[in-house]
C-alpha positions, 0 to 999 in steps of 0.5 A: 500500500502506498504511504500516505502521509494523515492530516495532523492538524486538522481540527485545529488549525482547520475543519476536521470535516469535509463539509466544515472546510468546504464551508469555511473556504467558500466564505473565505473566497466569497469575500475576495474580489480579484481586480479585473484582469488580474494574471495568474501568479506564478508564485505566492506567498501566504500565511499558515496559521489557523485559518480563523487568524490567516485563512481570509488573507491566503484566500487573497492570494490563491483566488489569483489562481482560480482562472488557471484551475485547468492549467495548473497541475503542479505545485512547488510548495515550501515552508518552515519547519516548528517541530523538527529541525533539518538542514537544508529541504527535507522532502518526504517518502509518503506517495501522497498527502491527506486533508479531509478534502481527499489525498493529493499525490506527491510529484515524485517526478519532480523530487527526483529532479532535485535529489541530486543536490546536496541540500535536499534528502528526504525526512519524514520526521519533520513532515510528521507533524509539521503544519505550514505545509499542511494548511495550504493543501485543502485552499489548494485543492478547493481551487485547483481540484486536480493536481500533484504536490511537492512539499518541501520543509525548509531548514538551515539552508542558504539564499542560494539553495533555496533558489537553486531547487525552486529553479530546478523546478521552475517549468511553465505555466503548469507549475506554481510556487507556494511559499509558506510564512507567517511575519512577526511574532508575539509583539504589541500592534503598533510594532508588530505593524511597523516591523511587517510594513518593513518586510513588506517592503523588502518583499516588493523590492525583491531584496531578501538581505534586508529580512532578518530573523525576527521578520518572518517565520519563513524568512528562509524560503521567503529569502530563497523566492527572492533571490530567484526572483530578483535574477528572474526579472519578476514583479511582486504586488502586495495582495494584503498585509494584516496581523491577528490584531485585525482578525480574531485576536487581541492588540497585546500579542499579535502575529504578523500576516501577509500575502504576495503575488509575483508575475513573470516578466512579459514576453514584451518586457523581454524583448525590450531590450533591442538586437543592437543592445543585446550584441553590444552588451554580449560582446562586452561581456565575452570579451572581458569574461569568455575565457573565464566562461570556458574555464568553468565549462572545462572545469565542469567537465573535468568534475563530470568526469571525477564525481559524475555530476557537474561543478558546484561553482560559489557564484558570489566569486564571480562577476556580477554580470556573470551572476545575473540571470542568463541563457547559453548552449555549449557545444563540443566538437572532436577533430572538428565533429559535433561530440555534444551540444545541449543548452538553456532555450531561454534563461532561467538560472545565474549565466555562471550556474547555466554555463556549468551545467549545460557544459557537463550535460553536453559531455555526458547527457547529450543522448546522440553520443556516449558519455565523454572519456577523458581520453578525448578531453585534449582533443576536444574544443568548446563553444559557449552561446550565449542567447538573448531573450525570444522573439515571437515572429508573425507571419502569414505563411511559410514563404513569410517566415523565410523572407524575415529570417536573417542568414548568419543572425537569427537562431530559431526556435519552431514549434507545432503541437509536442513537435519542437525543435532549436537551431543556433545561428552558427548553423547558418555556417552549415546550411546558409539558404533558409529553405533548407534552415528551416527544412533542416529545423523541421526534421530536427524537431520530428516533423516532416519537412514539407510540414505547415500547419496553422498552430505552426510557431517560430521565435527567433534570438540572436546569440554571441558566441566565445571559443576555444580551439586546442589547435589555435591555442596551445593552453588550453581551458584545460590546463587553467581549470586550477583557478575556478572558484568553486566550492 
């Protein structure tokens, strides 16, 4: 029999029964008006103590995600731990987890995505009875019905961590980020007041340095969110900001409440930036720090090859250009042969992290060659791309599109259905007629290539390139990978 890990505060914090808490919901989210066209978040924060003190202000924040009901099917969902402590994220082993409102499975897809890092392991004990995962479960399905759940308690664990595993984990529009905390505790109402409005800010000025312990029960994965946030581009908008002293308790002894929302950046936000400042802005970045970007690209690979898993770099080491959020492919070539080419579409993690990664990954992950053997290191050479953001194209037809692709600039993304597929502008080099760029492109991504359709889609980006040749340049990235800063 699957394990299933029981309800342990229900009758406490909320209805033991079924129909109690459906009833109890409904009213909370009969009194939520969500502003007109409002969009769905792609994380919140919300508070987790007894409904009667907290449950109207989480209201707030889920009725944002009623309009994805049907989209939604996973849920990230972290929070701090009150009974027993862990280093780091504790996942649990249960298959799935219980409220009166029915079991919700666990995503074990998902946890097995992120168990190779070595701030999470699994700790079934401080699931146990821990309840600010717990709350959150019966809103969750009052508003999503159907979906699978990653519960995660947070611990001692870093900035970085935090934001590391929600990366990992990130996805598109099917995934949601559910952060659990609570704010001050157990201060009289006008401090209580003035000590959340301060974490209050520090939340929509995505600066997680200035929440101290005092602030926030769940100031740890509030800080990680943040962090990730912040390198994400994302906006954050206040959805309320309470304490116990304006719900159902006295003005004496309260506890601090609040909601957040946060939104991803608009596709036109992400285009912004123009062609021109892009290359200007890359070309700068990789000549100042290229051959430091190879040499965390071989240092990668040479750790892929010792500990089978890529370099753990200290980000804070680094530049901070190479710290923000970026996007790149690294490609390896044997005796001027494609040996492995993976990469980041778009970005979604600091461009150091993203490097290292995709590096070891192009060694060892891309499914067309074998695991790379360190015999073959001397011979190899490496490109790293680094992409900018996405472009939709607009276009009537076929003959549309290939009259606006630009040979040698555009790389392109196509899409049609579950069929995708991404070609770099270096292979303009090797196919440098667009019919046969988008021939080729098609093939790539299992589709015939005469294939058109109307659900038919192209984005386009641009992307400088660095490289490093073992026939052009005798010291190689190999021999310089003593001075990585890692960890």
């Amino acid at each position: 029999m699957n394990a299933v890990r029981k309800p342990a505060v229900a009758g406490k914090f909320y209805p033991g029964s079924d129909t109690a808490l459906r009833s109890v919901l409904n009213e909370f989210f009969a009194d939520v008006v969500v502003p007109p066209q409002a969009p769905v978040p792609k994380a919140i924060i919300a508070p987790h103590a007894g409904y009667i003190y907290s449950g109207a202000v989480a209201a707030e924040a889920y009725a944002r995600l009623a309009p994805a009901k049907e989209t939604i099917s996973r849920v990230i969902l972290l929070g701090p731990c009150h009974r027993v402590a862990v280093r780091g994220l504790a996942a649990s082993s249960a298959d799935a987890f219980s409220t009166p409102l029915g079991n919700i499975p666990v995503d074990k897809g998902a946890q097995r995505q992120i168990s190779d890092l070595d701030q999470v392991r699994v700790v079934d004990e401080t699931h146990a009875e821990e309840h600010s995962l717990e709350v959150h479960l019966p809103f969750l399905q009052e508003v999503l019905g159907e979906f699978s759940v990653l519960p995660l308690v947070v611990g001692d664990a870093t900035n970085d961590q935090v934001a590391e595993v929600l990366d990992v984990l990130w996805g598109g529009d099917e995934t949601i980020i559910v952060i659990s905390s609570d704010l001050s505790h157990y201060l009289d109402y006008d401090t209580a007041s003035a000590l959340d409005r301060q974490t209050c800010d520090a939340i929509e000025e995505l600066n997680p340095d200035a929440i101290q312990r005092d602030q926030a029960c769940g100031r740890v994965p509030v800080k990680g969110l943040l962090t990730l946030a912040k390198r994400r581009g994302m906006s954050v908008e206040t959805v309320n900001l309470v304490n116990s002293g304006d719900t159902a308790g006295t003005k004496d002894r309260v506890v601090g409440y609040g909601a957040w929302v946060f939104h991803e950046p608009s596709e036109e936000t992400l285009a912004s930036d123009t062609a021109v400042d892009f290359e200007t802005k890359t070309q700068a970045l990789l000549d100042q720090f290229g051959t430091t970007l190879l040499k965390v690209a071989g240092a990668s690979i040479q750790h892929g090859l010792a500990k089978n898993k890529p370099i753990q770099v200290n980000q804070e080491s680094f530049p901070p250009v190479l710290q923000q959020t970026g996007a790149c492919f690294v490609t390896l070539y044997k005796n001027g042969q494609l040996r492995g080419c993976i990469g980041s579409p778009e970005a979604h993690r600091p461009l150091i992290q993203d490097v290292t990664h995709n590096a070891f990954r192009s060694a060892f992950k891309d499914p067309r060659f074998p695991a790379l053997k360190s015999s073959e290191i001397e011979r190899l050479d490496v490109s790293i791309s680094v992409l900018s953001p996405q472009v939709a194209m607009t276009f009537e037809n076929e003959a549309d599109l290939l009259g606006q692709l630009r040979p040698g600039v555009d790389g392109l993304v196509i899409a049609d259905g579950p069929m995708r597929a991404l070609f770099l502008p270096s292979v303009w080099a090797q196919l440098p007629e667009p019919v046969d760029f988008l021939n080729r492109l098609k093939l790539k991504a299992g589709m015939g290539a005469n294939h058109w359709s109307d659900s038919f889609t192209a984005h386009r980006f641009i992307a400088g390139e660095v490289k490093q040749s073992t026939l052009d340049q005798p010291e190689t990235i190999w021999s310089k990978i003593g001075n990585t800063p890692s960890q």
